[in-house]
Structure formats: C-alpha cells, structure tokens
N, CA, C and O atoms as a MOPAC input file, in Angstrom:
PM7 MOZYME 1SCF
protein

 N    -42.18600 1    12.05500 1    13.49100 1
 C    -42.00200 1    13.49400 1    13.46300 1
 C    -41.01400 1    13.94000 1    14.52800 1
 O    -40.25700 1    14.87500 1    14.26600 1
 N    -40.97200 1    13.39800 1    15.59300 1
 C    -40.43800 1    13.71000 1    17.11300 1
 C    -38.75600 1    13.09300 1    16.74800 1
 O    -37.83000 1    13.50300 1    17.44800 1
 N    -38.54000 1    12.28700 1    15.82900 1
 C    -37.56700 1    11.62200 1    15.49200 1
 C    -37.01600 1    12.85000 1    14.19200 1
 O    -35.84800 1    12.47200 1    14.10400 1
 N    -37.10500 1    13.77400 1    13.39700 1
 C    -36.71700 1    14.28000 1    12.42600 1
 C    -35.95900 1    15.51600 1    13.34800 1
 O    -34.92500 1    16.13800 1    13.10300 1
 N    -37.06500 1    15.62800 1    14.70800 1
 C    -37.00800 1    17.30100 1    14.92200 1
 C    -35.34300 1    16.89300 1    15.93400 1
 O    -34.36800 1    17.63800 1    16.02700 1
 N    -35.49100 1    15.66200 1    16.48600 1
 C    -34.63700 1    15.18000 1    17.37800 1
 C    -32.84100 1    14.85400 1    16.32900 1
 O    -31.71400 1    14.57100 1    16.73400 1
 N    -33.24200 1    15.01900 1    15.33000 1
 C    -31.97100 1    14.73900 1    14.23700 1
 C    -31.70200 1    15.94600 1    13.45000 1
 O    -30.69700 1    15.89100 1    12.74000 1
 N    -32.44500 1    17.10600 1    13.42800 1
 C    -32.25700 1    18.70800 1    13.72500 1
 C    -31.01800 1    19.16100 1    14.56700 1
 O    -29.92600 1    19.68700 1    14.35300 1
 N    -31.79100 1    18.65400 1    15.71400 1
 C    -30.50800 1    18.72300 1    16.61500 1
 C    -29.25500 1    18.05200 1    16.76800 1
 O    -28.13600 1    18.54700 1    16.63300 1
 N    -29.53800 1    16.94000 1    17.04700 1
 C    -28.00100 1    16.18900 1    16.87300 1
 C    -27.47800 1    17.02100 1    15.08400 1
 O    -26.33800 1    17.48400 1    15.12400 1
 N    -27.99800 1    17.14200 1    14.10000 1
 C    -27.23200 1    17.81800 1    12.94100 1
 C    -26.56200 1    18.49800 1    13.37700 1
 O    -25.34800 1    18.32300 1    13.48600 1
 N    -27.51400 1    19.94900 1    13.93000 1
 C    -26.79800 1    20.95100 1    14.39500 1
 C    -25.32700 1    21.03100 1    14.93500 1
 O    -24.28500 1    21.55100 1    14.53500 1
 N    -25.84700 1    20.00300 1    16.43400 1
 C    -24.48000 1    20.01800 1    16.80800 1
 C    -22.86600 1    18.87300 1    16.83800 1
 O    -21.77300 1    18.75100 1    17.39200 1
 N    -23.82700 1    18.21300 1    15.72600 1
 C    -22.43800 1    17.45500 1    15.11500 1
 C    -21.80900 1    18.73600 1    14.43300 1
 O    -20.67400 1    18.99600 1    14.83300 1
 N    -22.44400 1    19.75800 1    13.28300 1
 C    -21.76500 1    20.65300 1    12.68900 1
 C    -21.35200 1    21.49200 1    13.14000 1
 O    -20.39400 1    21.95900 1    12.52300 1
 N    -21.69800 1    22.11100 1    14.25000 1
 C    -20.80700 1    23.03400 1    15.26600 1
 C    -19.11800 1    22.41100 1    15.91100 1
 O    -17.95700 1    22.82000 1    15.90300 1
 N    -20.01500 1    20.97700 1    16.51800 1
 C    -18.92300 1    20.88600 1    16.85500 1
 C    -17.39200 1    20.32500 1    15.81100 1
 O    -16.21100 1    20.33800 1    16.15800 1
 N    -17.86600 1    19.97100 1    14.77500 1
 C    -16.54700 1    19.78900 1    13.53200 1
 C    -16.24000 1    21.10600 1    13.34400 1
 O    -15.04100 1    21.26500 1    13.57500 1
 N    -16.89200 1    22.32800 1    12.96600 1
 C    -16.63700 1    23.52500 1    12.85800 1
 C    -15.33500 1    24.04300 1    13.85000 1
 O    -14.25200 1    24.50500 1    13.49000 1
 N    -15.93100 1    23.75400 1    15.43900 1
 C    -15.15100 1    24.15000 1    16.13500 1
 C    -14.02800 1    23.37000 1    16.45600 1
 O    -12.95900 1    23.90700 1    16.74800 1
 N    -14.19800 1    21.95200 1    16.42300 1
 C    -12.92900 1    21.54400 1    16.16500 1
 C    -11.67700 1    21.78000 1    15.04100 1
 O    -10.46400 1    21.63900 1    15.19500 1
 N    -12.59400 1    22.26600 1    13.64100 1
 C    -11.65400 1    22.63300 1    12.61000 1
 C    -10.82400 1    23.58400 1    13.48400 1
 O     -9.68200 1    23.32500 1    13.86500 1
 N    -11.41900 1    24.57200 1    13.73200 1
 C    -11.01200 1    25.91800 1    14.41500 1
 C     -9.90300 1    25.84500 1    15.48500 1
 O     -9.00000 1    26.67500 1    15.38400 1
 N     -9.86700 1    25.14000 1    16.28700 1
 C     -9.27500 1    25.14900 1    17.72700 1
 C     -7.79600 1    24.04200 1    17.39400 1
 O     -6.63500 1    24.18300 1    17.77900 1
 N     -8.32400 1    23.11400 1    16.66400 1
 C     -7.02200 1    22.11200 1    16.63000 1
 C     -6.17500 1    22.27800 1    14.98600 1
 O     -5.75300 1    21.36600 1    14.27500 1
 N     -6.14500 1    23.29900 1    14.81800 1
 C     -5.45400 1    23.48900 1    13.11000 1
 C     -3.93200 1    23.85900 1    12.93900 1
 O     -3.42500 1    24.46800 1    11.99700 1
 N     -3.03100 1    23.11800 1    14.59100 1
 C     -1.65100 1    23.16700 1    13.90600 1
 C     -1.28400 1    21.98500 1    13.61800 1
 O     -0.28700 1    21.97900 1    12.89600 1
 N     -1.82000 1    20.62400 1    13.98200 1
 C     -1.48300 1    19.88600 1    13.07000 1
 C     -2.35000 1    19.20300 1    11.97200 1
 O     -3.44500 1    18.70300 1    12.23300 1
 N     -1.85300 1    19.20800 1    10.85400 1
 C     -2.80500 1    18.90100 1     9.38000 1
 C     -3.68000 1    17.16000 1     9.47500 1
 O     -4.66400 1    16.90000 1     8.78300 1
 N     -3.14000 1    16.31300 1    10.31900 1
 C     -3.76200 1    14.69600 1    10.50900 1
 C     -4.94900 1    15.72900 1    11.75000 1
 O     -5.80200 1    14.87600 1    11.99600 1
 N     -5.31900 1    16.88500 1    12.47600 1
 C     -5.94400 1    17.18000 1    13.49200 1
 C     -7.16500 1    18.02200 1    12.64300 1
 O     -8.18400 1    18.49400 1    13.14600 1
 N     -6.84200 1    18.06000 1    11.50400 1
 C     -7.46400 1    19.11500 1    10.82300 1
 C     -8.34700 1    17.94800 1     9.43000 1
 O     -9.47500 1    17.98900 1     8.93900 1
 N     -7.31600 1    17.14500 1     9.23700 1
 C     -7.94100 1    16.24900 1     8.33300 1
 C     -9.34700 1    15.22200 1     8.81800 1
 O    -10.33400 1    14.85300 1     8.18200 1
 N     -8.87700 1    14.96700 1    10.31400 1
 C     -9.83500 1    14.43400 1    11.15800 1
 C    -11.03200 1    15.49300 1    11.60200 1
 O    -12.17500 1    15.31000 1    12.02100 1
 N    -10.55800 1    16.21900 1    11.43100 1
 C    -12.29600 1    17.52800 1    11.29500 1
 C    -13.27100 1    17.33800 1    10.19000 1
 O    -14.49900 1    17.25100 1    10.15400 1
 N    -12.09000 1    17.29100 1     9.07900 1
 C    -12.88100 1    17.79200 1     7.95000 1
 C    -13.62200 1    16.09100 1     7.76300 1
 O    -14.79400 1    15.90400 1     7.43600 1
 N    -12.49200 1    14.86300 1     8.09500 1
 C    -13.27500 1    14.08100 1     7.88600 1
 C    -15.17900 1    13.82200 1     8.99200 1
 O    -16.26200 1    13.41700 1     8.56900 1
 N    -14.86600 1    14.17700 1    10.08100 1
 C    -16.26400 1    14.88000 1    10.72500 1
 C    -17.44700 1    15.15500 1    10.16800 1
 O    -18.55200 1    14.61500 1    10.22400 1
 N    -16.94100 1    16.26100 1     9.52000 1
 C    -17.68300 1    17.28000 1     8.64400 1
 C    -18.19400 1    16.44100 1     7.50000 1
 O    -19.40200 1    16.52600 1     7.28000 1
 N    -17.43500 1    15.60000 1     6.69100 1
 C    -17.91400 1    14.82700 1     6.09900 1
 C    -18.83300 1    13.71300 1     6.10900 1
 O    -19.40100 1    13.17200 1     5.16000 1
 N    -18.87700 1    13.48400 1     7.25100 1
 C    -20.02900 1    12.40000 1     7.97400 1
 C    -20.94100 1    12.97500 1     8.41600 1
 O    -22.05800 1    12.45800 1     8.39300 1
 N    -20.75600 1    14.03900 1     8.87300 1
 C    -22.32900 1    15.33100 1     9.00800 1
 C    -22.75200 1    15.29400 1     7.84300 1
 O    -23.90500 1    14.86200 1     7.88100 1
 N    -22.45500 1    15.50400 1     6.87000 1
 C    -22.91400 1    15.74100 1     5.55900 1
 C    -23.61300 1    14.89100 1     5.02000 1
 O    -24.66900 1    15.19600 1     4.46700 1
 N    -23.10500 1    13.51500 1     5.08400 1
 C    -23.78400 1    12.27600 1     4.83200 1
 C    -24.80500 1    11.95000 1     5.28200 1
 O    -25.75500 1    11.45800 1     4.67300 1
 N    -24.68300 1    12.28800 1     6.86300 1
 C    -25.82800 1    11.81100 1     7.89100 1
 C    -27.06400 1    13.03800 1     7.16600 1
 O    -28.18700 1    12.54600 1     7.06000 1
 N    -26.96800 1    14.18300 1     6.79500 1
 C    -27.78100 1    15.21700 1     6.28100 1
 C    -28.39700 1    14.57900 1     4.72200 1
 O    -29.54600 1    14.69500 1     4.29500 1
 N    -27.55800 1    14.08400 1     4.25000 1
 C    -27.76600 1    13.81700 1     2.87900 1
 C    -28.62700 1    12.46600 1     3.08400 1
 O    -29.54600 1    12.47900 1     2.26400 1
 N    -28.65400 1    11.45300 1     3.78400 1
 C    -29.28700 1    10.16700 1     4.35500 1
 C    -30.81300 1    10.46600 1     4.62900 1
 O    -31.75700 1     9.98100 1     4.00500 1
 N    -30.88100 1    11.43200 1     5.76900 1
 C    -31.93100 1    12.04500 1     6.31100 1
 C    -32.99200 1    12.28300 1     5.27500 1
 O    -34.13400 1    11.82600 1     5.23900 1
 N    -32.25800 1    13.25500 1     4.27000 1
 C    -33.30700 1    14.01600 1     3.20800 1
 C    -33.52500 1    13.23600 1     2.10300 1
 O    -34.56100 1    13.33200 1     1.44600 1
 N    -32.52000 1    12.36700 1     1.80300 1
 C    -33.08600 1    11.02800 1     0.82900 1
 C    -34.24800 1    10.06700 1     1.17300 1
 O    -35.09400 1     9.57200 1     0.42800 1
 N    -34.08100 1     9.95300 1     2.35500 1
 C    -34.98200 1     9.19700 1     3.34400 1
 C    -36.53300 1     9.83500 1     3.47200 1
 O    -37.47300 1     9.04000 1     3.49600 1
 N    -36.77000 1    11.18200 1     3.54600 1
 C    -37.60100 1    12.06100 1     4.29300 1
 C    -38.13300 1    11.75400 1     2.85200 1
 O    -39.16500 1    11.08300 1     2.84200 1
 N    -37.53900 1    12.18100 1     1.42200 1
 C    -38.25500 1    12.56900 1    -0.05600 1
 C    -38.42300 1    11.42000 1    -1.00000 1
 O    -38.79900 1    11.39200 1    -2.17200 1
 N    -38.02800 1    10.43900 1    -0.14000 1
 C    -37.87200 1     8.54000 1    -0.95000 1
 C    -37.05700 1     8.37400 1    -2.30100 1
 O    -37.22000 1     7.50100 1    -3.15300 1
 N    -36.24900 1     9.29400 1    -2.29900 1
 C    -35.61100 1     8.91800 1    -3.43500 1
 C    -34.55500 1     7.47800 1    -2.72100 1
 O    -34.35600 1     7.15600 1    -1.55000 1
 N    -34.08800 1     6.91700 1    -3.94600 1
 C    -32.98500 1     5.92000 1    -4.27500 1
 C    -31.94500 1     6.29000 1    -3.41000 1
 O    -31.52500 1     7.44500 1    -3.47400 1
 N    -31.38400 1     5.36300 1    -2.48000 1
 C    -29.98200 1     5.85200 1    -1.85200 1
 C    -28.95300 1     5.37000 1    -2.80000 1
 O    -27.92400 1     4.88700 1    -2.32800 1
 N    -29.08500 1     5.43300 1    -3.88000 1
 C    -27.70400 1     5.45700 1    -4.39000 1
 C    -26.78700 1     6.28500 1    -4.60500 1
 O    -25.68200 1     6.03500 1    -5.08700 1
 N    -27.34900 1     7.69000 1    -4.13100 1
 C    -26.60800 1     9.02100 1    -4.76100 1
 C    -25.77000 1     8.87300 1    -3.16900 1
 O    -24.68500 1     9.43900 1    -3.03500 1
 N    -26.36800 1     8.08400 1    -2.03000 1
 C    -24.99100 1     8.13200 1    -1.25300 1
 C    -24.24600 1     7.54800 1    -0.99400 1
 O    -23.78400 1     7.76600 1     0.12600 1
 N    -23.60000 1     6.39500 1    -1.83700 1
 C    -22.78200 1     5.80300 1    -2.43000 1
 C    -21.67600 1     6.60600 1    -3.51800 1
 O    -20.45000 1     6.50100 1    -3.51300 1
 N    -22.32500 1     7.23200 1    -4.21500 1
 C    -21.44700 1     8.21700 1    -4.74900 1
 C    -21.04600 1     9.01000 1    -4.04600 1
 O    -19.85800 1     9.28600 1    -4.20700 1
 N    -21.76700 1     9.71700 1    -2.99900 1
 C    -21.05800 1    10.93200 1    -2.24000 1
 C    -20.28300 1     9.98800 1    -1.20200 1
 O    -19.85700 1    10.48200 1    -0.15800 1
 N    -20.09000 1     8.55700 1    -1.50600 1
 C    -19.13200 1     7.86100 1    -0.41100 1
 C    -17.70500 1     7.77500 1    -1.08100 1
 O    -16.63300 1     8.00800 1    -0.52200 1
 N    -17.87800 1     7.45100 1    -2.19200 1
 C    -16.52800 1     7.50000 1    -3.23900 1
 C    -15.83500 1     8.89400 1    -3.05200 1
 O    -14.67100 1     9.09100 1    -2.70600 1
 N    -16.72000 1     9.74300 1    -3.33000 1
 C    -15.91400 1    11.27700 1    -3.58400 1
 C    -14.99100 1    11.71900 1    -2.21700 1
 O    -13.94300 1    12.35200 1    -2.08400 1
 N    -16.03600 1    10.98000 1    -1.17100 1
 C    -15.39300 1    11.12100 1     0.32500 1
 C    -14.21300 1    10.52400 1     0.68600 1
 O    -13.32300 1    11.02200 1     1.37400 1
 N    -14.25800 1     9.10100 1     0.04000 1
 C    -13.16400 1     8.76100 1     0.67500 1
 C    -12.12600 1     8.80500 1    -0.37000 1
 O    -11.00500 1     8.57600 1     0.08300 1
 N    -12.18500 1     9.09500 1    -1.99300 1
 C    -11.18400 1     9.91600 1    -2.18300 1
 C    -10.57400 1    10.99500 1    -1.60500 1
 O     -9.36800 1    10.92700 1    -1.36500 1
 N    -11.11500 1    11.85100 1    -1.37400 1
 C    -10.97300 1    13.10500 1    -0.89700 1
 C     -9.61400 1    13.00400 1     0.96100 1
 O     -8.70400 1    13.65500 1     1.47500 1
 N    -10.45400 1    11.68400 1     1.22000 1
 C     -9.72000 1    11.05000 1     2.16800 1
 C     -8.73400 1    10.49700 1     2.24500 1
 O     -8.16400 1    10.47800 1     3.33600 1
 N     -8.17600 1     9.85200 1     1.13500 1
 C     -6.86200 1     9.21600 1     0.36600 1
 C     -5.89100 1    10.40400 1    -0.13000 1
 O     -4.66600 1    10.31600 1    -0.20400 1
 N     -6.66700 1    11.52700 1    -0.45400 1
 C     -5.63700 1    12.62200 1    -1.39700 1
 C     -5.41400 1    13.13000 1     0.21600 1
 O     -4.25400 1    12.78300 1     0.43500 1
 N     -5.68400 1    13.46800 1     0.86600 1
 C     -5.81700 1    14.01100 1     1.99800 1
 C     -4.43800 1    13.03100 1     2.90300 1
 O     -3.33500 1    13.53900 1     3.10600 1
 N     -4.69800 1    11.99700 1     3.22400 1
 C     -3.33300 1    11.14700 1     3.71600 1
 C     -2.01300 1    11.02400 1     2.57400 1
 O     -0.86100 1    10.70300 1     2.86600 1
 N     -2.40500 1    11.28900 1     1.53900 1
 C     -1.05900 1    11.06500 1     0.58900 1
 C     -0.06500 1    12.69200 1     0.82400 1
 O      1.16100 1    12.80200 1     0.80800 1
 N     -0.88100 1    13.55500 1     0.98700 1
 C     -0.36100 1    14.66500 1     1.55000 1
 C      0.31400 1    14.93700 1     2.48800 1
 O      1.36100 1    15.58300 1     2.51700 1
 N     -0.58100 1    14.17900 1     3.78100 1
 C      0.03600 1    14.03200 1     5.04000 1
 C      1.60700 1    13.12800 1     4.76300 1
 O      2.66400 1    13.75900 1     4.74500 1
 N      1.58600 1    12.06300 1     4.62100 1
 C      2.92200 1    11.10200 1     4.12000 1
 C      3.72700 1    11.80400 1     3.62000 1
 O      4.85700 1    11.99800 1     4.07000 1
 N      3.09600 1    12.45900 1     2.25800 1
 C      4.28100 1    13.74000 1     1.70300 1
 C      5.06400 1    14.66300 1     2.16900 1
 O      6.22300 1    14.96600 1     1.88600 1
 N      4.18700 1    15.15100 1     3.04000 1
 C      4.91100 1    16.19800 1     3.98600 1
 C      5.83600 1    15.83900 1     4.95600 1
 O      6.96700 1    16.32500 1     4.98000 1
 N      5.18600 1    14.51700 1     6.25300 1
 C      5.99000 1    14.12400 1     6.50100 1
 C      7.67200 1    13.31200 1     6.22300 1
 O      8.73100 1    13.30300 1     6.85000 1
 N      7.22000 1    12.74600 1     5.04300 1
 C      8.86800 1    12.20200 1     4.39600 1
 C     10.01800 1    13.32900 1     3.84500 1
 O     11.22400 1    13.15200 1     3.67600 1
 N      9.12100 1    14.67400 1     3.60600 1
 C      9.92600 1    15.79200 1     3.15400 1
 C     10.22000 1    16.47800 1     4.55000 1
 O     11.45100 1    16.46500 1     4.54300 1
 N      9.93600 1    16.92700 1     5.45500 1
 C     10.05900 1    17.76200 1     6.17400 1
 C     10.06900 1    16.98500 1     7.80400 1
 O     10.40200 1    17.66900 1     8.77100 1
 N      9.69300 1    15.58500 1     7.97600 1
 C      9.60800 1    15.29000 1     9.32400 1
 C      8.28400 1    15.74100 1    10.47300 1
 O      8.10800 1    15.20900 1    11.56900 1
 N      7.58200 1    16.67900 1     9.97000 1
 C      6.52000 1    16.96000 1    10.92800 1
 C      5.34800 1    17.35300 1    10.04400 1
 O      5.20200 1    17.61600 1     8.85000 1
 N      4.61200 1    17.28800 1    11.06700 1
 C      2.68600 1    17.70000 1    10.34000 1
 C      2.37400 1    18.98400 1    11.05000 1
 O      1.38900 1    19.12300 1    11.77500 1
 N      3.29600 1    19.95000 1    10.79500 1
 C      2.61500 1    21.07400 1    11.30500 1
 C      2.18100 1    22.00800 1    10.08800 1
 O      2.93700 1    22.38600 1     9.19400 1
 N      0.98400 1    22.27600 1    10.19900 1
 C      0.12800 1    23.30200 1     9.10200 1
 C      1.00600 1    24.32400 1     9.12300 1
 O      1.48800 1    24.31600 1     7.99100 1
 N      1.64400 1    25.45400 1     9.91600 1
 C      2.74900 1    26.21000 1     9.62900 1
 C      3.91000 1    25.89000 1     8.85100 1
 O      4.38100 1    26.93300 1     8.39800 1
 N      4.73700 1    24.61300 1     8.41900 1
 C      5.68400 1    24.54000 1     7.49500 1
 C      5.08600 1    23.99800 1     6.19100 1
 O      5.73700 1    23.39400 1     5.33900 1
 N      3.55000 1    24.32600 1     6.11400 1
 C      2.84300 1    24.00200 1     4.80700 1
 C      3.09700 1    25.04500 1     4.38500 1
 O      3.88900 1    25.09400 1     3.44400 1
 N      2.45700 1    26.42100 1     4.98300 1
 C      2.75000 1    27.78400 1     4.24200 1
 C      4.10600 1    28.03700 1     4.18500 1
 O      4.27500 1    28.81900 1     3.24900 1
 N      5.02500 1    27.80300 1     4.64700 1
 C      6.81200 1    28.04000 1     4.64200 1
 C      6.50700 1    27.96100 1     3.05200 1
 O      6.40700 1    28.91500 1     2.28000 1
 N      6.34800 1    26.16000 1     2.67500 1
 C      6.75700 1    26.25800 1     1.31000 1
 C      6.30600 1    26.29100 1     0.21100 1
 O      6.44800 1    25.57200 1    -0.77800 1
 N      5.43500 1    27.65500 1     0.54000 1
 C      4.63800 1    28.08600 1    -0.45400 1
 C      5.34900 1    29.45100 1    -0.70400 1
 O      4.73700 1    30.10500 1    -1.54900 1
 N      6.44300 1    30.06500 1    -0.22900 1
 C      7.30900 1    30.88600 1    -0.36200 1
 C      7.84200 1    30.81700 1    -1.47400 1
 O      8.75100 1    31.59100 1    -1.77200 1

C-alpha cells in the first residue's frame, strides 16, 4: 500500500516536471521532442502501475510501446527534415513555413 501511495508521487512529479520542461525548453524541436518523449514514459509508468494494481495482461503495454516509439521515429524524421532543409532546429522557423 505504502508502495502505490509512494508512486502517486513520484507520478506526479515525473508529470510536472515533463510539463515544465515542455514549457521552458521549446525553442529547440530535438528539446521539445525529448519532453514529450518524458511524458511518454510517465504514461507508461501510469499505464504499468494500473495494469498491475487490476491484473490484467501486460500486453496492452507492448502496444502502447509500438505507438510510442513510432510516434518517436515520425518525430526524428521531422527533426532530419528540417534540418537538411533549413540547417537549424529552431521551433520558430517551423512556423516561418507555414506562411
């Protein structure tokens, strides 16, 4: 029990702190991708927990591992993209060329 209430917390503030890292480091897009990837391992660690707590099958987080690290691949093919077009990873010449 002392172990669930103790992973409450660490949740909490793994998700604050990806939150606030999204927040604070978002001019460059590899600083922002490394948040969200964060955030994504909070999620897991949440999704682990409650599979665990209700005994279902961990296989559903195996799937939410695929979707992740797609999500993680489309996410660097972007980064590469940008950089070979433009030379830098700054989130400001993302919106430029959306002009």
């Amino acid at each position: 029990m002392v172990f669930f209430k103790l992973s409450k917390l660490i949740i909490m503030m793994m998700f604050m702190s990806g939150v606030l890292s999204f927040c604070m480091f978002r001019n460059h897009i590899l600083n922002v991708l490394f948040s969200l990837e964060y955030l994504v391992v909070t999620v897991f660690f949440v999704f682990y927990l409650y599979l665990l707590m209700m005994g279902y099958d961990l296989y559903y987080i195996l799937i939410y591992l695929v979707f992740s690290v797609c999500e993680g691949a489309l996410g660097l093919g972007v980064l590469v993209n940008m950089i070979c077009m433009h030379g830098n990873d700054y989130l400001s010449s993302f919106f430029i060329l959306s002009w």
